[in-house]
C-alpha positions in Angstrom: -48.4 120.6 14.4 -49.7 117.5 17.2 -49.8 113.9 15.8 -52.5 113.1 14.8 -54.6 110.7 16.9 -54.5 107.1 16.5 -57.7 105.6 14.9 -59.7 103.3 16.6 -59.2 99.2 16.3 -61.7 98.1 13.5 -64.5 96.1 15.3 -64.2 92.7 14.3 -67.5 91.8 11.9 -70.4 90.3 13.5 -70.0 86.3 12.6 -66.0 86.4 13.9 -67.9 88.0 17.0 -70.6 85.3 16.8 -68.1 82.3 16.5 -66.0 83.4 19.2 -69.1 83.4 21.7 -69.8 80.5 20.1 -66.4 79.1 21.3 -66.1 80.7 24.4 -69.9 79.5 25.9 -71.5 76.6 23.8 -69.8 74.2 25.7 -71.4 75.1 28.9 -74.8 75.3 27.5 -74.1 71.7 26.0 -73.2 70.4 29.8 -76.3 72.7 31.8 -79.1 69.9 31.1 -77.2 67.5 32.5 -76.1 69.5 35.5 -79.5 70.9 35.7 -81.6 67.4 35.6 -79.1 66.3 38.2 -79.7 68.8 40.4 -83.6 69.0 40.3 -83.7 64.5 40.7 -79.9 64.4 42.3 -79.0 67.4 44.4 -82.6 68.3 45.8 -83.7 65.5 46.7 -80.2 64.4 48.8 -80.5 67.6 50.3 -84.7 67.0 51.0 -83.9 63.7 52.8 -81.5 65.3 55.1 -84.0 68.1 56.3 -86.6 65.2 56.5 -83.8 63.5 58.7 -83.7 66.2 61.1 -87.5 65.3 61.8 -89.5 63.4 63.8 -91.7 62.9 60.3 -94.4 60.2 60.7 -95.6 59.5 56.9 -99.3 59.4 58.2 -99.2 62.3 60.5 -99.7 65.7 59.9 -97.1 67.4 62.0 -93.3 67.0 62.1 -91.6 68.0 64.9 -87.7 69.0 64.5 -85.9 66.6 66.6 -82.2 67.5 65.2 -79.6 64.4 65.4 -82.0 62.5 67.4 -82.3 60.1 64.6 -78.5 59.4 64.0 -78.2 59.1 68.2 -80.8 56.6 68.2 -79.5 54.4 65.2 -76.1 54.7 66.5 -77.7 52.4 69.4 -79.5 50.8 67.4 -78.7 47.1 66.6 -80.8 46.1 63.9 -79.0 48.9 62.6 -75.1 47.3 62.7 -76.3 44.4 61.8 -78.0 45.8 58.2 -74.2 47.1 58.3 -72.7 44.2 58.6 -74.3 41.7 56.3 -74.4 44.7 53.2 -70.5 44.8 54.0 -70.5 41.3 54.5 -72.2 40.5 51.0 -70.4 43.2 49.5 -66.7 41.9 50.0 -68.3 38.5 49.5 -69.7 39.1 45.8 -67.6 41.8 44.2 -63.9 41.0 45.0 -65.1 37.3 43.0 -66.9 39.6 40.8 -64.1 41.4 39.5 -61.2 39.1 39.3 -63.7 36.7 37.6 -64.4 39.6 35.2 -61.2 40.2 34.6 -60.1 36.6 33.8 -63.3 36.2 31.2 -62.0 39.4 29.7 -58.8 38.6 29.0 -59.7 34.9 27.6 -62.7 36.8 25.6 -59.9 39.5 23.9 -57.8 36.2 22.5 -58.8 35.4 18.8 -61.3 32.8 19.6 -63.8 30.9 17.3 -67.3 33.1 17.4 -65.9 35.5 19.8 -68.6 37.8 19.1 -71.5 35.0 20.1 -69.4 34.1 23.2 -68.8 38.2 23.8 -72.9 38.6 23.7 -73.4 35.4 25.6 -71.9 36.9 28.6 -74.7 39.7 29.3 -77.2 37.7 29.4 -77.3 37.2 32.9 -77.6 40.6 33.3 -80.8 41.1 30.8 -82.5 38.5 32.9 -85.3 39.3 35.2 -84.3 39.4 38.6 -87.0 38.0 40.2 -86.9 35.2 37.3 -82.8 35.2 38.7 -84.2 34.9 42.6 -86.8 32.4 42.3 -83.9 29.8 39.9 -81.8 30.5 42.5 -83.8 30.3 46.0 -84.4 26.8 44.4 -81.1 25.7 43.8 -80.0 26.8 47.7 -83.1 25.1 48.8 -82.4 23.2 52.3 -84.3 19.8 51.6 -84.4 19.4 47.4 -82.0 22.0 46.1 -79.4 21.5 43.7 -76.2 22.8 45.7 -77.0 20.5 49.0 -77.6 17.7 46.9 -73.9 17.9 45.0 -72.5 18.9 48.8 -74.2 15.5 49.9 -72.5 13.7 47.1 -69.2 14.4 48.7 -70.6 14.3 52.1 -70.9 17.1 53.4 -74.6 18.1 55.8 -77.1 19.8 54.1 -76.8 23.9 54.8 -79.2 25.8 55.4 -78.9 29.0 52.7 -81.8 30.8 54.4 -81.9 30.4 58.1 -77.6 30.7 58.5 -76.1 34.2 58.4 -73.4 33.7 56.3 -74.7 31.1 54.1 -77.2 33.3 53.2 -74.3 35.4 51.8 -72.8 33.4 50.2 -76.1 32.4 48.6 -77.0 35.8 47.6 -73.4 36.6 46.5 -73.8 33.5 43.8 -76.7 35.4 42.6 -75.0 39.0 42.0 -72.1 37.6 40.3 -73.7 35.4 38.1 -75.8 38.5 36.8 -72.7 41.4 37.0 -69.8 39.0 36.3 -70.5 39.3 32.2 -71.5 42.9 32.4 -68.0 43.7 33.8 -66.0 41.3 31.8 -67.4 43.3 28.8 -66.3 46.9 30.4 -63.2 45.3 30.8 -62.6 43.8 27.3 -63.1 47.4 25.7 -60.4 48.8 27.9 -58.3 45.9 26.7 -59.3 46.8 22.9 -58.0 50.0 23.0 -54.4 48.8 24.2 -51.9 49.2 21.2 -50.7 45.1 20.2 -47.3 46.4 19.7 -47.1 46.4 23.4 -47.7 42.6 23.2 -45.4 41.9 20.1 -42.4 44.0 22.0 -43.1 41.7 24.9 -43.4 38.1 23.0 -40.1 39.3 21.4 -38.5 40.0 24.9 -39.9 36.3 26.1 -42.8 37.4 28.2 -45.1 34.6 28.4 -49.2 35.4 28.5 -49.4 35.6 31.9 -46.4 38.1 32.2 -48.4 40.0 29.4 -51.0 40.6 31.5 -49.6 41.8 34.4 -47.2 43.8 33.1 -49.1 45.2 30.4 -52.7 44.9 30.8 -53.3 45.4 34.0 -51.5 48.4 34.6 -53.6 49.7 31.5 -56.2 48.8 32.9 -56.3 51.4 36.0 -58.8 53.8 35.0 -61.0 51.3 33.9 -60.6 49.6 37.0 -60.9 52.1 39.3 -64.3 52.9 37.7 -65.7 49.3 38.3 -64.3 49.1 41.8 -66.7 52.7 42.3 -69.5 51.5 40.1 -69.8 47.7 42.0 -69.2 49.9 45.6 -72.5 51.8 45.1 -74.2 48.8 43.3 -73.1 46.3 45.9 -74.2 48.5 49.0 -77.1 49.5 48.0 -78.6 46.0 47.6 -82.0 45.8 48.1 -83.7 43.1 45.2 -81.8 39.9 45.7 -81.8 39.4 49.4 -85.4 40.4 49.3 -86.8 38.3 47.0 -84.2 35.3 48.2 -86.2 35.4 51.5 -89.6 35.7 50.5 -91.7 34.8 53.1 -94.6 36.4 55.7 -91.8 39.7 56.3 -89.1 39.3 53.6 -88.1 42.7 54.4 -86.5 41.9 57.3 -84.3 39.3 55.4 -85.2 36.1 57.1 -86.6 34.9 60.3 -83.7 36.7 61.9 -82.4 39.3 59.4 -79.7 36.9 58.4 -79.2 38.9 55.2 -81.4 42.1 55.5 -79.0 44.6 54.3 -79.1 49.0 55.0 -81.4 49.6 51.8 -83.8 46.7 53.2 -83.7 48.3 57.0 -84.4 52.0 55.3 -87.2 50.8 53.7 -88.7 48.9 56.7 -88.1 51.8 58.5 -88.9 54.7 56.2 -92.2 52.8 54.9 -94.8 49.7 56.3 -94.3 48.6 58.9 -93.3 51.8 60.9 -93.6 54.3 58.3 -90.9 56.5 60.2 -89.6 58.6 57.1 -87.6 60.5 59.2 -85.8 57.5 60.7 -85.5 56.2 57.9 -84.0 59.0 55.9 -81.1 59.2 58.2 -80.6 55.7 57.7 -80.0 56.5 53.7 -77.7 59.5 54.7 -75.2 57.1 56.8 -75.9 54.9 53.6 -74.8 57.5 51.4 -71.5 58.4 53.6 -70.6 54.5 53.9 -70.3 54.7 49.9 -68.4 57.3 50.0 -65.8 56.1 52.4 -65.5 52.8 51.2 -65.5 54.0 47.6 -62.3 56.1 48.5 -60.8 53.5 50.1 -61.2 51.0 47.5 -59.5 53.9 44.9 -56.9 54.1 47.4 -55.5 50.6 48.0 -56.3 50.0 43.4 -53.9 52.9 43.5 -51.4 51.6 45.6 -51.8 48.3 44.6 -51.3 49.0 40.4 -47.7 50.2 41.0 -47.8 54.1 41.9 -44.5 53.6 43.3 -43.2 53.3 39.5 -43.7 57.2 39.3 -42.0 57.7 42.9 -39.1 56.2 41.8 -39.7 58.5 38.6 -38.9 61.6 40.6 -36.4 60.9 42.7 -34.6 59.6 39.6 -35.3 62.9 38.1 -33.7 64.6 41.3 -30.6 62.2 41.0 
């Protein structure tokens, strides 16, 4: 007589079957509203503004002619164009590289035990809760040329008054007083929580060995700190060149979307927007403007990751491996 045929595996009961769909595809249904809200306000309208781009696409006409890279020929000539590129990079370097190391410093002095450390920890954001135009209008007065603040303490010492609006790069520096004041305590507290979350036997080890506070910290914390800091160096990239409120309201005037008399400090957001609406209302000139925006962020986000890499001591795991291979 044959063998007898092997039975069939017992199907597993329903709520094993449940929980293991459960497993295997909740997480992505937890993750699609955010991937599907960014792609209906992120993705489609990135990808809108580059067909718009490729268009001659007057805002009051009716008709939009396809003109191709005619608009990214033309603002490759175009001046007024590399000149919004240079002051946003000029304001950029200007206010974040202070930015940062400032935050830095306040963070490590605000992670010491310190007498009402949580009042001074609050203290610190509230630049940033303050209205920017409120921020603008404190600040245009303190640069003023004849009565403000800062000319009369440079006359003290004697130095001529400056004049914050009409000069090119005093207006940056003017305008780079004003984003750091605002973003200085906002990344001092990002910062400070990275810093909680490092283990204080770390610090004990160290005080035992003889490392003094400022050893600590660059030994200890600021390695630590990498991720942290990489994501502030990205964050303050897009923040800081994409600046649009405090140079425009600092130059308030008949056509402060130019950014002065001479666009001493009109940056690429301001020139998009003169471009894209009033005067000209050339959307499709100004759209490509916002694409070469959006690919200057890029690049000079990736090279900022780059050189933080380089700079916080990835040769430690080089010399890793080839120790390894020894």
């Amino acid at each position: 007589m044959g063998a007898a045929p092997a039975a069939p595996p017992a199907r597993p009961p329903r709520g094993v079957r449940l929980s293991r769909l459960d497993q295997r595809y909740s997480p992505y249904l937890y993750i699609a509203p955010f991937f599907l809200l960014f792609g209906v306000f992120g993705l489609y309208p990135l990808a809108y503004t580059f067909w718009v781009s490729l268009h001659d696409w007057d805002l009051l006409g009716t008709e939009h002619a396809f003109v191709g890279a005619e608009n990214y020929t033309k603002l490759m000539a175009d001046p007024d164009f590399w000149h919004a590129v240079v002051n946003t990079l000029g304001i950029f370097v200007i206010s974040t590289v202070p930015q940062l190391l400032l935050a830095l410093w306040l963070a490590n002095l605000l992670n010491r035990q310190l007498r009402a450390r949580t009042t001074f920890r609050m203290a610190v954001l509230v630049p940033n809760v303050t209205s920017t135009a409120a921020v603008a209008i404190v600040f245009g007065v303190l640069f003023g040329r004849e009565f403000g603040m800062i000319n009369w303490l440079l006359d003290l010492v004697g130095v001529d008054p400056i004049g914050w609006k009409s000069n090119r790069f005093a207006s940056w520096v003017a305008i780079s007083a004003m984003v750091d004041w605002r973003w200085t305590g906002y990344n001092a507290l990002i910062f400070l929580a990275a810093m909680q979350a490092i283990p204080r036997d770390l610090y004990e080890s160290a005080a035992i060995d003889g490392a003094n506070r400022a050893r600590q910290f660059w030994s200890i914390t600021v390695p630590l700190l990498k991720p942290t800091l990489i994501f502030t160096v990205i964050i303050s990239t897009i923040g800081g060149l994409q600046l649009f409120t405090e140079p425009r309201l600092f130059h308030s005037g008949t056509n402060p979307i130019r950014g002065g008399p001479m666009r001493e400090s009109q940056t690429m957001t301001m020139y998009m927007f003169e471009n894209a609406f009033a005067p000209h209302y050339n959307f499709g000139y100004g759209s490509a403007v916002a694409w070469l925006l959006f690919a200057l962020i890029a690049i000079v986000a990736a090279i900022n990751v780059l050189m933080l890499r380089r700079l916080s001591g990835d040769g430690g795991g080089r010399t890793g491996k080839k120790g390894k291979r020894r």
